[in-house]
C-alpha positions, -999 to 999 in steps of 0.1 A, spaced: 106 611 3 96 601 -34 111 582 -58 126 602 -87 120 595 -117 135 596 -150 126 594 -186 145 568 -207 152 581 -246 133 552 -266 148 556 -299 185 563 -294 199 546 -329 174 568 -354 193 594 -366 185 631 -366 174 644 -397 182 680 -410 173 681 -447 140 666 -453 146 628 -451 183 630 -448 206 626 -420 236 647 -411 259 617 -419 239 611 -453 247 649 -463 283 646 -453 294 614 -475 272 631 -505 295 658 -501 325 636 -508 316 635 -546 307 667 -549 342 678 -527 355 654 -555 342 670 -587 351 702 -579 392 695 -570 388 675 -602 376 703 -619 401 725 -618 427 700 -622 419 678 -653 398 683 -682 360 684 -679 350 646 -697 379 633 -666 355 647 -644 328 630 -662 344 601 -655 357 598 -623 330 616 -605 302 594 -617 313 561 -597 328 581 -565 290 597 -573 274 558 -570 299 547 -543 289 578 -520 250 574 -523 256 532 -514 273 542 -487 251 567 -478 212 554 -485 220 523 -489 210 492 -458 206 458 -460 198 438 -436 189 468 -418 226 484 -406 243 512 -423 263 497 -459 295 509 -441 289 488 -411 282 456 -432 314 463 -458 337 467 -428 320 436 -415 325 418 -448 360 431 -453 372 417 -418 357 384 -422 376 384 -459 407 397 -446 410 367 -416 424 331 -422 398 305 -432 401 271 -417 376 243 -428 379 209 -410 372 180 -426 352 153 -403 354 120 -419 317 104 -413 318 74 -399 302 39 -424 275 20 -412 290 -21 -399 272 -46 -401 279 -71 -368 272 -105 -371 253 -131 -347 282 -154 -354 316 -144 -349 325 -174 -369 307 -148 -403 329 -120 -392 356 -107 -406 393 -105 -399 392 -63 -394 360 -68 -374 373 -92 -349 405 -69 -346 381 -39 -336 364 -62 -310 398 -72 -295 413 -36 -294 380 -27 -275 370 -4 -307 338 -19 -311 319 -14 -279 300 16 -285 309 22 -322 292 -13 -332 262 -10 -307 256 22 -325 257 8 -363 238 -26 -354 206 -2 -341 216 23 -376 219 -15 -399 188 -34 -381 216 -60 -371 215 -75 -339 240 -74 -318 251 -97 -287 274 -89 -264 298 -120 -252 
């Protein structure tokens, strides 16, 4: 008994291409515009058409040729449009000042002796002494 093998497909995402360089989905959105100019046609007069079809013309070939960052434009504006379209919620961390702790608690101030008796201090002020070059003691 042998082991079967089997051959993998390397390049599943490349597209198939049917006209020269373009791609069956290529050819279908640049037949939008022209789908586009001709209902226009027949409906409105022919410097409408002008009009109208030229940027349904640009937004079609954008959407068709172009890629940045190297996924398909529609990919990346569906991308952009849910990120746009969810709430936004920036937090705002306060950063914390640099104290300055004294040899002598007798040079300390009032709000850093309450600190040091609400048990604030302990890790806080070990932290800023090394930050200030202040030494610190611990009593």
């Amino acid at each position: 008994m042998g082991v079967k093998q089997f051959q993998v497909p390397q390049f599943i995402d490349v597209e198939d291409r049917i006209l020269g360089p373009i791609t069956m989905r290529q050819f279908f959105i640049m037949l939008i515009p022209f789908g586009t100019g001709i209902l226009l046609y027949f409906l409105f007069k022919f410097w409408v058409v002008i009009i109208v079809t030229i940027p349904v013309i640009i937004g079609s070939a954008v959407f068709a040729f172009y890629r940045p960052y190297g996924m398909k434009f529609s990919r990346f504006f569906s991308s952009f449009l849910s990120y746009m379209m969810k709430p936004h919620m920036y937090l705002w961390k306060r950063e914390e000042q640099a104290r300055v702790v004294f040899e002598n608690p007798a040079e300390a101030s009032p709000h850093q002796e309450k600190e040091k008796i609400m048990g604030k201090s302990s890790l806080k002020t070990k932290k800023s002494s090394v930050e200030t070059g202040s030494v610190y003691h611990e009593n």
